[in-house]
KEFIDO-995412 format. One line per 8 residues: their letters; for each residue x, y, z of C-alpha. Coordinates in steps of 0.001 Angstrom, whole numbers, plus 500000, padded with zeros to 6 digits. Example, Ala and Ser with C-alpha at 12.3 -4.5 7.8 and 13.67 -1.06 7.14 Angstrom:
<atoms>
as	512300/495500/507800 ~ 513670/498940/507140
</atoms>
This chain:
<atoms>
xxxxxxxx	198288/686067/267029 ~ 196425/688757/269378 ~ 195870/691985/267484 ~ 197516/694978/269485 ~ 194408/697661/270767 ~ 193552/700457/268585 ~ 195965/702553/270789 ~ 199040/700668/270985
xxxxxxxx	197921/700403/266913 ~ 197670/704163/266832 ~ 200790/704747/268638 ~ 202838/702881/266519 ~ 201196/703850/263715 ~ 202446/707739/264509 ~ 205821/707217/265974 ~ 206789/705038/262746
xxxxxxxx	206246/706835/260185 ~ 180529/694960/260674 ~ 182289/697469/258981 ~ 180807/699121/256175 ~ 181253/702831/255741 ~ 178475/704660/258201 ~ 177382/708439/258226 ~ 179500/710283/261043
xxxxxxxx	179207/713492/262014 ~ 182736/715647/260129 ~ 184519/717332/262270 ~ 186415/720233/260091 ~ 188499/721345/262514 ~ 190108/718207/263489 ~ 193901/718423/263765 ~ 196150/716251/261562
xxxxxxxx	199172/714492/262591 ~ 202450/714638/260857 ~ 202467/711590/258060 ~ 203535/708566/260120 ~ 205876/707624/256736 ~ 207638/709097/254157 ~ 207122/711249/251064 ~ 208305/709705/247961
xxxxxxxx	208332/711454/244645 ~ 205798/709984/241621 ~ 206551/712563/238736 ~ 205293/715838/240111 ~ 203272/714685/243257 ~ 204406/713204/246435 ~ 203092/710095/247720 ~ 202314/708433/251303
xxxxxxxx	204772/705532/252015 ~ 204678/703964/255574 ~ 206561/700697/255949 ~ 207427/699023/258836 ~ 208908/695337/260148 ~ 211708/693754/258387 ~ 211892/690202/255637 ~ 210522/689431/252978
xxxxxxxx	208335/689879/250744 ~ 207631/693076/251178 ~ 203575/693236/252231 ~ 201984/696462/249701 ~ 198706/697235/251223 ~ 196379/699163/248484 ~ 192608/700769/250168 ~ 189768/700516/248501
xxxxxxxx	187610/703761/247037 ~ 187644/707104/249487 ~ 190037/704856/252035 ~ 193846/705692/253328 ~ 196489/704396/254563 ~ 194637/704240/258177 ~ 192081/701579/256953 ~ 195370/698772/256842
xxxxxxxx	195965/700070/261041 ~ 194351/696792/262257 ~ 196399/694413/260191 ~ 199831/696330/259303 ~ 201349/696414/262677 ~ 200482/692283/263111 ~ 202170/692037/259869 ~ 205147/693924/260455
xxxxxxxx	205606/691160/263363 ~ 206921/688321/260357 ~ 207969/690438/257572 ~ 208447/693926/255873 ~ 204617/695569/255662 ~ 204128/699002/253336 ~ 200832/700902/253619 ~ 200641/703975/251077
xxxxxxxx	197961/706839/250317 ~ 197206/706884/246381 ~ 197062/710368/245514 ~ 194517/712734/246680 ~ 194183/710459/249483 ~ 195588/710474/253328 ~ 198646/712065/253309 ~ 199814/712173/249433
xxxxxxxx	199823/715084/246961 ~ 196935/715241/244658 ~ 197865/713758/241600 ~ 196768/713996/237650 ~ 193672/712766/236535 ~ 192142/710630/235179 ~ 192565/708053/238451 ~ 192081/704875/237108
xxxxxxxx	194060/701839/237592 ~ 196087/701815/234613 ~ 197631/705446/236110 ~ 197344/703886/239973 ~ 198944/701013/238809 ~ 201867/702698/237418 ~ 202016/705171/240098 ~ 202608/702630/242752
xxxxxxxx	205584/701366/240371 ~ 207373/704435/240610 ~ 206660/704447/244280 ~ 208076/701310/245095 ~ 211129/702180/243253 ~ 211585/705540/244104 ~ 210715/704539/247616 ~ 213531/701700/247711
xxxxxxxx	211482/699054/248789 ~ 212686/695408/247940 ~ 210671/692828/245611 ~ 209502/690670/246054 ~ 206176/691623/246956 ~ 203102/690140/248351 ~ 200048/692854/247181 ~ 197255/692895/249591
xxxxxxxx	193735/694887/247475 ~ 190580/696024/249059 ~ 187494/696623/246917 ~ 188872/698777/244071 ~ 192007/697932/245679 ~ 192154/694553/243854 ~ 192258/695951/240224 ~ 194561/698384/240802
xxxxxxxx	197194/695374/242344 ~ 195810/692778/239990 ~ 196981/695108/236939 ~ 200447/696346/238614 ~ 200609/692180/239030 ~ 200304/692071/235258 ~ 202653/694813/234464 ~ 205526/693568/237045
xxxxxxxx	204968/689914/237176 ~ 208564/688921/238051 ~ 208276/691309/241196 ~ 204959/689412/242756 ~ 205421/686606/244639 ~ 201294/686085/246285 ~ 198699/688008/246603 ~ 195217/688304/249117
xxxxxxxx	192426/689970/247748 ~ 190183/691691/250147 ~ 186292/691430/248773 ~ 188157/692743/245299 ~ 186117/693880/243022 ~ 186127/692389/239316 ~ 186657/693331/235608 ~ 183087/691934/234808
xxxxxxxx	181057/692827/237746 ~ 179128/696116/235700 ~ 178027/693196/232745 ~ 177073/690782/235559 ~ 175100/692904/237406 ~ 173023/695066/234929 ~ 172236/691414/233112 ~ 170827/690521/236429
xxxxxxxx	168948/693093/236503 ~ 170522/694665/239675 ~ 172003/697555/241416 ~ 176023/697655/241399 ~ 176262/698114/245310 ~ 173819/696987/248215 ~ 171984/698716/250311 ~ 172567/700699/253632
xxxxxxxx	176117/702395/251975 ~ 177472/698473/252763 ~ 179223/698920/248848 ~ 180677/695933/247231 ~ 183274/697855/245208 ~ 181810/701430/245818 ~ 183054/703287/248706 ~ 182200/707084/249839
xxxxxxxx	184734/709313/250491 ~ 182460/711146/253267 ~ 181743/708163/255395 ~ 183830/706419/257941 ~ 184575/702791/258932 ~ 182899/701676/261991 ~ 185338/699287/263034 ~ 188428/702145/262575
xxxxxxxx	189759/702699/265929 ~ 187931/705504/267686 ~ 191563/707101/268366 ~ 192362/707365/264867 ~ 188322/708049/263763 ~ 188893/712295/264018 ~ 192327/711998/261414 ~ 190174/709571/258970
xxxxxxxx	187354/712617/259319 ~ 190285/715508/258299 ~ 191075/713470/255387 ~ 187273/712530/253948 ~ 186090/716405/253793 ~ 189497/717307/252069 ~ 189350/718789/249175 ~ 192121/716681/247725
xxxxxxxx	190241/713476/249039 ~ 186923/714403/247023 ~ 188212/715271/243685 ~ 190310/711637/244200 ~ 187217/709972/244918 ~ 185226/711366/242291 ~ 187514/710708/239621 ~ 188109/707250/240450
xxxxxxxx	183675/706787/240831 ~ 183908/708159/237725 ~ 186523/706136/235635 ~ 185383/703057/237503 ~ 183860/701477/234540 ~ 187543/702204/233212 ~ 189280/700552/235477 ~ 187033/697150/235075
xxxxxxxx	188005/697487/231234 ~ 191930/697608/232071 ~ 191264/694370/233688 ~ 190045/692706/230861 ~ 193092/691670/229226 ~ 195295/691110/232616 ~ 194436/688091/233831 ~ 195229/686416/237260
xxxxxxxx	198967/685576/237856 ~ 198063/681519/237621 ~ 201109/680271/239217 ~ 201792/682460/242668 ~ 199982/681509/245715 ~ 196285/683740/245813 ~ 193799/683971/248800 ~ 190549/685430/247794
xxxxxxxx	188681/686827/251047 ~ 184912/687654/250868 ~ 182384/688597/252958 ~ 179845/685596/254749 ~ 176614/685681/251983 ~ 173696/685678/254979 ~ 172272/688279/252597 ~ 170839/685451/250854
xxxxxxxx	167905/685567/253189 ~ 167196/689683/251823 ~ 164958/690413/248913 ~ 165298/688963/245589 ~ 167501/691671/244153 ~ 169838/691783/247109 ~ 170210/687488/247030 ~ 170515/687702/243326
xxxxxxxx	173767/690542/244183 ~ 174924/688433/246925 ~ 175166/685214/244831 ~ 176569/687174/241849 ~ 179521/688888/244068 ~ 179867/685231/245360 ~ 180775/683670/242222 ~ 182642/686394/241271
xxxxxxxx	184806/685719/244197 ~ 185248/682192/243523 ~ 186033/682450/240165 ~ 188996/684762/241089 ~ 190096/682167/243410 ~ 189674/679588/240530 ~ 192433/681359/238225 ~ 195053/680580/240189
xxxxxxxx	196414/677466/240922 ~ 197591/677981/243961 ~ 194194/679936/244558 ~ 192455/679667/247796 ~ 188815/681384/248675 ~ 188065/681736/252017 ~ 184665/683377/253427 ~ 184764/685414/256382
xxxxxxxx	182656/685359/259459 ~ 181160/689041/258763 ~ 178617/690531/256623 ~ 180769/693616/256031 ~ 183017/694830/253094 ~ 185822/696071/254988 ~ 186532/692688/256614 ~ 190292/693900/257498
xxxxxxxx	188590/695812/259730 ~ 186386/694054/261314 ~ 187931/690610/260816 ~ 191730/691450/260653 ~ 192852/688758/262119 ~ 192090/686455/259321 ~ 193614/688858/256387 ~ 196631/688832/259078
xxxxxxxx	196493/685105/258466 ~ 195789/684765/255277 ~ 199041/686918/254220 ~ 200776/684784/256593 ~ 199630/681234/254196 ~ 200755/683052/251591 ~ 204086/683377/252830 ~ 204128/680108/254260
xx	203630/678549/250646 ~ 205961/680637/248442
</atoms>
């Protein structure tokens, strides 16, 4: 399926409602559109809902660390073209209240509950994670296990990946800002349409959008932990996405990360039985960016073999 062009993406994207994270100049004064969704009530904060397309399951997109809602716009809309597809802001972020600390995935997690509830949207779902992303769905999996019917996990990160590393006698993310599972709230995807690039730059120099960040940078290690007792669903069709491993041919301690996040990835894969890991033709973590077309895809498998 051909993806629609960042402005028909953008235009729909409003009426409804390699890309790693590079230094751009923040423009404070750039206007912010009305939220293209809805505002749903999570306790005593409002949260971000933007679905769109019709069937089921229901697709729940999650972002990974100091990303929105707008970092699904390549994918969502070609989604929405076979089934029901549900982008949201966790709190702090995009277009949602700020919400109580700490923000880890065990309070994500049961956040997005009360969204999807609140919000009316139908089980069952299909939870799509990015980077961080992937705990905070793999642990509302674990929680709500009668409501998930697949799941795709974007370069996820994973419960052990702080041991892993540190016995390796590595750094946690790579370099050049290209993060496996730590974003920056500051920065800006260079793949995210250049239409949509001065909204993503409002939200990163919020206020709201920092202390979000922070807190979940900082309860990181937290979130891992949560993780360690939820494992996989085993018996609900998984696609694991990572990023290609060229950096095999960098220095020792970036090979040695490479391989590390590689078998990471696999292993995820591995849990399931209907698990499937599939390597994408890009070097970068935010491969529904720059490679949407094969998250698009890979949801659609998933669907395929429920």
């Amino acid at each position: 399926m051909r993806c629609a062009t960042p402005l028909a993406i953008l235009t729909l994207v409003l009426a409804t409602a390699g890309t790693q994270r590079s230094d751009a100049t923040i423009d404070t004064s750039a206007a912010r559109p009305a939220a293209p969704g809805t505002y749903i009530w999570v306790g005593s904060h409002r949260l971000h809902l933007n679905c769109i397309g019709q069937g089921l399951p229901t697709v729940i997109f999650d972002s990974g660390l100091g990303g929105s809602s707008l970092d699904w716009v390549r994918v969502q809309p070609e989604v929405a073209s076979f089934t029901r597809a549900c982008s949201y802001d966790r709190a702090g972020y995009g277009w949602s209240d700020t919400g109580p600390l700490p923000r880890d995935s065990e309070n994500i997690s049961r956040e997005l509950e009360i969204l999807l509830g609140n919000g009316s949207v139908p089980a069952p779902y299909l939870l799509v994670g990015h980077s961080f992303g992937g705990l905070n769905v793999r642990l509302y999996s674990h929680n709500n296990p009668q409501k998930v019917a697949g799941m795709v996990l974007v370069d996820s990160s994973h419960e052990d990946q702080f041991r892993r590393f540190k016995q390796a006698g590595v750094k946690s993310s790579a370099p050049r800002g290209n993060s496996f599972f730590v974003g920056n709230a500051f920065q800006i995807p260079d793949a995210l349409p250049k239409d949509i690039v001065p909204v993503a730059k409002s939200f990163a120099v919020s206020r709201s959008s920092m202390a979000a960040f922070l807190s979940e940078l900082r309860h990181l290690r937290n979130s891992a932990e949560q993780l360690q007792n939820a494992p996989l669903l085993p018996n609900v069709p998984v696609v694991v996405i990572s990023h290609s491993i060229d950096q095999l041919r960098g220095s020792d301690s970036t090979a040695a990360r490479a391989r590390i996040w590689m078998d990471m990835q696999s292993e995820l894969a591995g849990r399931a039985a209907q698990g499937r890991h599939v390597i994408a033709a890009t070097e970068d973590h935010y491969i529904h960016l720059s490679q949407p077309q094969l998250v698009v895809e890979s949801i659609r498998d998933v669907i395929e073999r429920l």
